[in-house]
N, C-alpha and C positions, 0 to 999 in steps of 0.2 A: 504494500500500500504506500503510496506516496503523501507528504504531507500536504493535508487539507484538500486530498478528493473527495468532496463531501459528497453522499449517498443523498439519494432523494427521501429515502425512508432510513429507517433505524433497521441495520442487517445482524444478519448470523456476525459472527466475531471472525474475522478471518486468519486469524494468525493465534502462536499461545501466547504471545507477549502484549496482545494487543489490551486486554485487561490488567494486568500491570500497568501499564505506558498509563492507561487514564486512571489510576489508581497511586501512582507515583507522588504526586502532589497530596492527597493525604498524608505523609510523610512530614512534610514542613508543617500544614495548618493544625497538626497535632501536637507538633514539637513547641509551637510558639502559644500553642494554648496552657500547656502546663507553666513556663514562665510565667505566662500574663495572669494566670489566677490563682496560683501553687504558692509558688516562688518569689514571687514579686510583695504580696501581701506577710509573708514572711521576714522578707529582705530589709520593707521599708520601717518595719514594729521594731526589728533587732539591730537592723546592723545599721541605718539611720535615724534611728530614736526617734518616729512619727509616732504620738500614740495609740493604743491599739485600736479604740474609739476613733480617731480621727480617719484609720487609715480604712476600717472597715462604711464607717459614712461617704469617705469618696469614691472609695470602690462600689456601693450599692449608686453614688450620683453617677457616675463614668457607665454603669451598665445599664440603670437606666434611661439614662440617653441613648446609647446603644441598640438595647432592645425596640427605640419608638423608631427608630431608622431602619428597624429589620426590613416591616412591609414595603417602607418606599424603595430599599435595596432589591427585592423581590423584585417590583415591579419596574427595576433599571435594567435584572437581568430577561424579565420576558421580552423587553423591546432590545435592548443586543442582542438576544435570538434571533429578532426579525431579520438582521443583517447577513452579512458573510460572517462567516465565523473568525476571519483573523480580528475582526472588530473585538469579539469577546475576547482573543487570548493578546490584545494589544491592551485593552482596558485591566487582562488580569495580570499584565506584568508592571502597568502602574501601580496596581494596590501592591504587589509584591515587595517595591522599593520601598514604598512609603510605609511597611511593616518593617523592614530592615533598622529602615532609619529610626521609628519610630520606636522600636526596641533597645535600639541602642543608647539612647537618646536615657529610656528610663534606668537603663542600669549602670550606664555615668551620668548622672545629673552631673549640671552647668552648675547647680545651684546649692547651698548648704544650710540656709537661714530654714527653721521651720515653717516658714509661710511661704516662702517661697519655693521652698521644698512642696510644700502639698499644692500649690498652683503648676510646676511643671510636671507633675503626677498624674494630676487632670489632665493635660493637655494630651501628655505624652501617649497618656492610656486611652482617651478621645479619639487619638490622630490615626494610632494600632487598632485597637478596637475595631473603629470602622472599615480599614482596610481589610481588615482579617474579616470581615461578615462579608463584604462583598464576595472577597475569594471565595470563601465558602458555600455561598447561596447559585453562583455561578457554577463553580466546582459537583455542586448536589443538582443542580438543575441539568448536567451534560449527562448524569447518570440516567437522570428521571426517563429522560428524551432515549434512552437506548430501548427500552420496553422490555418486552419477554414475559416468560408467566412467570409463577411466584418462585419456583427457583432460581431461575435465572436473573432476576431483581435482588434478588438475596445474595445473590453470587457477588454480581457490581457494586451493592455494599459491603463486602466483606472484601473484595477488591481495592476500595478506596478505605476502609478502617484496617485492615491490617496493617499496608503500610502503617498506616495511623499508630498502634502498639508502637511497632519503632522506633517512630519517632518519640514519642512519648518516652521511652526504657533511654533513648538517647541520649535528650536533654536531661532526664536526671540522672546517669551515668557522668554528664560530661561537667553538670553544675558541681559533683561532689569531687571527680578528681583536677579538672582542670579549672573552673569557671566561669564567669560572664564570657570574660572574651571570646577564647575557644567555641567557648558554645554558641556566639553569635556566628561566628563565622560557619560555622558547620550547619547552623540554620538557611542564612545566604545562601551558600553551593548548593543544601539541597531544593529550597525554592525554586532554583534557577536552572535547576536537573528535572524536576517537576513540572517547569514550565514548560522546557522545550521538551520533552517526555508527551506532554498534549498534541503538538503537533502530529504526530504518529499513533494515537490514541484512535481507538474506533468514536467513528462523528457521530453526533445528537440529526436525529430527522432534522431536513428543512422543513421552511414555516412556508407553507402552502398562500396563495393569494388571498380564500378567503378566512383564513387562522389570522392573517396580517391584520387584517380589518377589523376582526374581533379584538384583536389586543391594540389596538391604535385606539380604541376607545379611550375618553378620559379615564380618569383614578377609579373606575366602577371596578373593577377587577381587581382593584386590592385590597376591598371588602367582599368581593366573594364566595372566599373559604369560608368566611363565619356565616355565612348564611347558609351554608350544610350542616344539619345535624351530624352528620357520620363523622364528619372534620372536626367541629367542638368536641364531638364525646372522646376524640382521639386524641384531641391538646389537651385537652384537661385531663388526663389519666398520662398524658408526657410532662403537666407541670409538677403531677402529685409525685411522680417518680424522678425529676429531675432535682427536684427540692430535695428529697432523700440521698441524691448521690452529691449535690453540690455540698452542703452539710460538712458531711466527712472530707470529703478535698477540700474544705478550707481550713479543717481544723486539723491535717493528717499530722502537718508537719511539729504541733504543738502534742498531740495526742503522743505520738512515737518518742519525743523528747521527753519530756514531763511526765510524762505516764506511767510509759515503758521504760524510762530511762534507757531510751535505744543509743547506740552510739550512729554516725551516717553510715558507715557501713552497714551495717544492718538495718536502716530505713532503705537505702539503696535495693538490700536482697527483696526485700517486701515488694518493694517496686517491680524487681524482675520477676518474681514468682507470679505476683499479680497477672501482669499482663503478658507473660509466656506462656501462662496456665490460658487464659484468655486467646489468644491464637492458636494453641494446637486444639483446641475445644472446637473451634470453629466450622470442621469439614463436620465434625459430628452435628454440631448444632444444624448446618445444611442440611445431612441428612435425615433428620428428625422431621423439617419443612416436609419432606415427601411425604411422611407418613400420619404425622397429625397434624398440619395446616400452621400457616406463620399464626396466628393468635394464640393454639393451644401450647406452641413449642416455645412460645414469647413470655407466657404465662409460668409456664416450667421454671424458665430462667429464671425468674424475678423470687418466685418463692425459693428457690433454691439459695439465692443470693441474701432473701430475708432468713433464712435456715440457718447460715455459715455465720453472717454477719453479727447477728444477735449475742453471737457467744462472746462479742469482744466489752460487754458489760461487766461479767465477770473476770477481765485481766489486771493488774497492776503494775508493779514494779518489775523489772526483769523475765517476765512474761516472753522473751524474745519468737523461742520453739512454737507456743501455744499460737502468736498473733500471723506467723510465717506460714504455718497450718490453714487459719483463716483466709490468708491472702492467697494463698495455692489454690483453695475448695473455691473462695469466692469467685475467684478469676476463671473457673469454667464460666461460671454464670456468666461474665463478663463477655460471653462471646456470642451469647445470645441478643445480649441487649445493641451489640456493636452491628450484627449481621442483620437481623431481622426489622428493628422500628424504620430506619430507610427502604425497605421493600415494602411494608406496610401505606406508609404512603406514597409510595410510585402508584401501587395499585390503587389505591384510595383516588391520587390524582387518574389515574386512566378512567376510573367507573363514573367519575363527574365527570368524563369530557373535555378536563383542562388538559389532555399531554400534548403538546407543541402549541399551546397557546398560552397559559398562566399559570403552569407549573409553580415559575416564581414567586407569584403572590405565598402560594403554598407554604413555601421553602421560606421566604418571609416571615410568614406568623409561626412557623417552626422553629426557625432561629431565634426568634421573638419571646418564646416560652425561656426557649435553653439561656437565655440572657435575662430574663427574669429570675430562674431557678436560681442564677449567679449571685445576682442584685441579694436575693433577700438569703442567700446564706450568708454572703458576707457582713450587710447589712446588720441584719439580727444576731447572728450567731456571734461573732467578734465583739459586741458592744456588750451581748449580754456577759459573756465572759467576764468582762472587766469588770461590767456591774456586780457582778458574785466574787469580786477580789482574786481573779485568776491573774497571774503574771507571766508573759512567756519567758521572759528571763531569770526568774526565780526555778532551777529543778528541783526543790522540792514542795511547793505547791502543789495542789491535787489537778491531777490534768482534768482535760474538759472530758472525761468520761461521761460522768453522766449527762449533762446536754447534749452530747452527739447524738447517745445513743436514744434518748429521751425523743429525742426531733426526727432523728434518722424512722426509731417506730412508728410514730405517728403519719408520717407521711407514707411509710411502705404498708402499712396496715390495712389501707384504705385501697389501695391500690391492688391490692394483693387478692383483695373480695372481692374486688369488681372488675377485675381485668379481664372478662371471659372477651372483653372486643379487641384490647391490644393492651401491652406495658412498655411504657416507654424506655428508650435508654438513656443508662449510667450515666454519669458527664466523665468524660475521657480524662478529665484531670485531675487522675490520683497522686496522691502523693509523692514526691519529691524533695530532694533535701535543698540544703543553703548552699 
C-alpha cells in the first residue's frame, strides 16, 4: 500500500502490519497521559512545594476546561474528515509539537515564585491538555471509520491500547531511572514515529457527497449523541466507572509511598505487573467477545477488577508481595476495559447512522466524561486528603487508604449492578513514580 491511497470505503486490512502502523500513535498519547495526570500532580505537591489543595483545584480548573472543549474538538474532527486526509494528519502533527513543547514547558518551569508557579501550571496544562484531546479524538475517530463486526472493532482497539500499555510501562520506567528529560525526548521520537506510522496505516472510509452535507450543518451535530438514549445510558455507566479508576491514579503515587512504604523500585514493579498482566490478557479477552458478546465479557472484567481491587483495604505497611499480587490479578481485568469500551461505541456509532459522518461528536462527549472523571478525582480526592490532615511528605502519616478505597466502592458498586448494557474503561493512568 502506498501512503494515502485512500479507499473509497473502509477495506479488509491488507497487510499484518497495517494494524500496528494505525495503532502506533497510541504509544505517545498514552505515555504523555501518565505524566500529565500521575506524575505531574505529584511532582508539583513534592518537589515544588504547591500545596496539595492548590494543586488538586487547578488540576480539577485545567480539566474542566478541557472537558467543555471535548465536543467542539469532536466536531473539528468530523469536518477534517470531510477533507483529504493529509488535512487530518497535517492538523495532527501540529497538536503533536504543541504537546512536546507544552510538556516541556511544565517540567522546567521559567518560573519559581508560588503564584507564578500555579499560573504557568494552568497554562502549560491548558496548552497540553488541548493538544493531546484533539490527537486523540482524531486518532479514535480513524478507528471508528474502519468498521467491521464486533471482533474486528475490538481488535482496532486493542491495536491502538496496547501500544498504549507501553507507553504507559515506558514513561514510568524512564521517570524512575532516568527522568524528565530523557523521558521527554523518548516521548518526541515516538510521537513522531507514530505520526509518520499513519501515513501507511489502513484509511478511514471517504465522506460520500451526501454525508458532507449532513455534517456541514451548523453545531446541531454536536448535540446529537445526547439525544440517544443508548448513548446517555453508555456515558453514564463510563462516568460511574471512570471516577472509580481516576481515584486511585491520582492517589497511587501517595498510597504506595505512605502506605506501603514502597521504595520506586517496587512502585515501578507494580506498574509493570499491572499492565503486562493487562496485555497478554488481551487475545483472551478477544476471545471471550466470540462467545458471550462485548457487554457480557465487558461486565466480567469490571467485576473481576472490583474482586482483586477490594482487597487492597486490608494492606499496610510493607505489604509489598500482597499489593504486587493485586496489580498482576487486576491487570487481566485491565485488558478488558482497554479492548472492549472503544468497540462498544464504534458499534453504538454505526447502529445510529453516525459512521462517516459525526463519529466525532461521539468521541467528543466521550472524551468529555474521561476529562471529567479526571476533574473531580483530582479535585475532590486531593483537597479532601488535606482536609483529614494527610501529608504527602510526612511517611509516617496514614496513607489515603481509606478514601480510595471508600470512593473507589462507591463508584464501582453501582456500576457493577447495572452494567448488563456496557462498563466503561479504566483510565490508562496508573501509577507511576517521581
Amino acid at each position: 500500500m502506498t501512503p494515502l491511497a485512500a479507499p473509497a470505503r473502509a477495506a479488509p486490512l491488507p497487510r499484518w502490519w497495517s494494524g500496528p502502523a494505525y495503532g502506533l500513535l497510541g504509544l505517545p498519547l498514552a505515555f504523555v497521559a501518565l505524566p500529565l495526570y500521575v506524575v505531574l500532580p505529584h511532582y508539583y505537591a513534592t518537589a515544588l512545594g504547591l500545596p496539595l489543595a492548590s494543586v488538586g483545584a487547578l488540576l480539577m480548573l485545567v480539566r474542566l476546561l478541557d472537558a467543555a472543549a471535548e465536543p467542539l474538538l469532536g466536531r473539528l474532527s468530523d469536518r477534517l474528515y470531510q477533507g483529504p486526509l493529509r488535512a487530518v494528519l497535517w492538523v495532527a502533527a501540529g497538536s503533536a509539537l504543541v504537546q512536546v513543547l507544552g510538556l516541556s514547558g511544565l517540567f522546567f518551569p521559567a518560573v519559581q515564585r508560588p503564584q507564578a508557579l500555579a499560573v504557568w501550571m494552568v497554562a502549560g496544562l491548558l496548552l497540553t491538555c488541548l493538544a493531546h484531546s484533539q490527537l486523540v479524538i482524531a486518532h479514535q475517530a480513524w478507528g471508528v471509520r474502519l468498521g467491521g463486526d464486533a471482533v474486528q472493532r475490538s481488535r482496532v482497539v486493542a491495536w491502538r491500547e496496547g501500544p498504549g500499555l507501553i507507553g504507559v510501562v515506558t514513561a514510568s520506567a524512564l521517570s524512575v531511572t532516568l527522568g524528565a528529560g530523557p523521558m521527554l525526548v523518548v516521548f518526541a521520537l515516538s510521537l513522531l514515529a507514530g505520526w509518520l506510522a499513519l501515513w501507511w496505516a489502513p484509511h478511514p472510509a471517504l465522506v460520500t457527497p451526501g454525508q458532507k452535507l449532513h455534517t456541514a450543518l451548523p453545531w446541531a451535530t454536536v448535540w446529537q449523541p445526547l439525544r440517544q438514549p443508548a448513548f446517555r445510558r453508555l456515558l453514564a455507566v463510563f462516568l460511574c466507572s471512570g471516577i472509580a479508576s481516576a481515584i486511585p491514579a491520582a492517589l497511587m503515587l501517595f498510597f504506595a509511598q505512605d502506605r506501603l512504604q514502597a521504595q520506586q523500585t517496587q512502585t515501578a514493579l507494580f506498574l509493570v505487573l499491572y499492565f503486562v498482566s493487562g496485555a497478554l490478557s488481551m487475545p483472551g479477552w478477544l476471545r471471550a467477545v466470540r462467545r458471550w458478546g462485548l457487554e457480557r465479557t465487558w461486565l466480567g472484567g469490571k467485576l473481576l477488577a472490583v474482586a482483586c481491587f477490594g482487597w487492597t483495604a486490608f494492606l499496610g505497611g510493607g505489604h509489598i508481595a500482597a499489593f504486587a499480587w493485586i496489580c498482576a490479578l487486576s491487570g487481566i481485568a485491565l485488558g478488558a476495559d482497554l479492548a472492549l469500551p472503544g468497540a462498544l461505541l464504534a458499534r453504538l456509532v454505526e447502529r445510529q447512522g453516525a459512521q462517516g459522518r459525526s463519529e466525532g461528536a461521539y468521541l467528543g462527549w466521550w472524551n468529555l466524561a474521561t476529562k471529567l472523571n479526571l476533574a473531580l478525582a483530582a479535585g475532590a480526592a486531593l483537597p479532601l486528603l488535606q482536609w483529614a490532615g494527610y501529608s504527602p511528605r510526612h511517611p509516617g502519616c496514614p496513607g489515603p487508604a481509606a478514601p480510595l478505597l471508600g470512593l473507589r466502592a462507591a463508584a464501582l458498586c453501582p456500576q457493577a449492578a447495572g452494567g448488563g448494557f456496557a462498563v466503561p474503561p479504566a483510565d490508562p493512568t496508573f501509577p507511576t513514580v517521581a
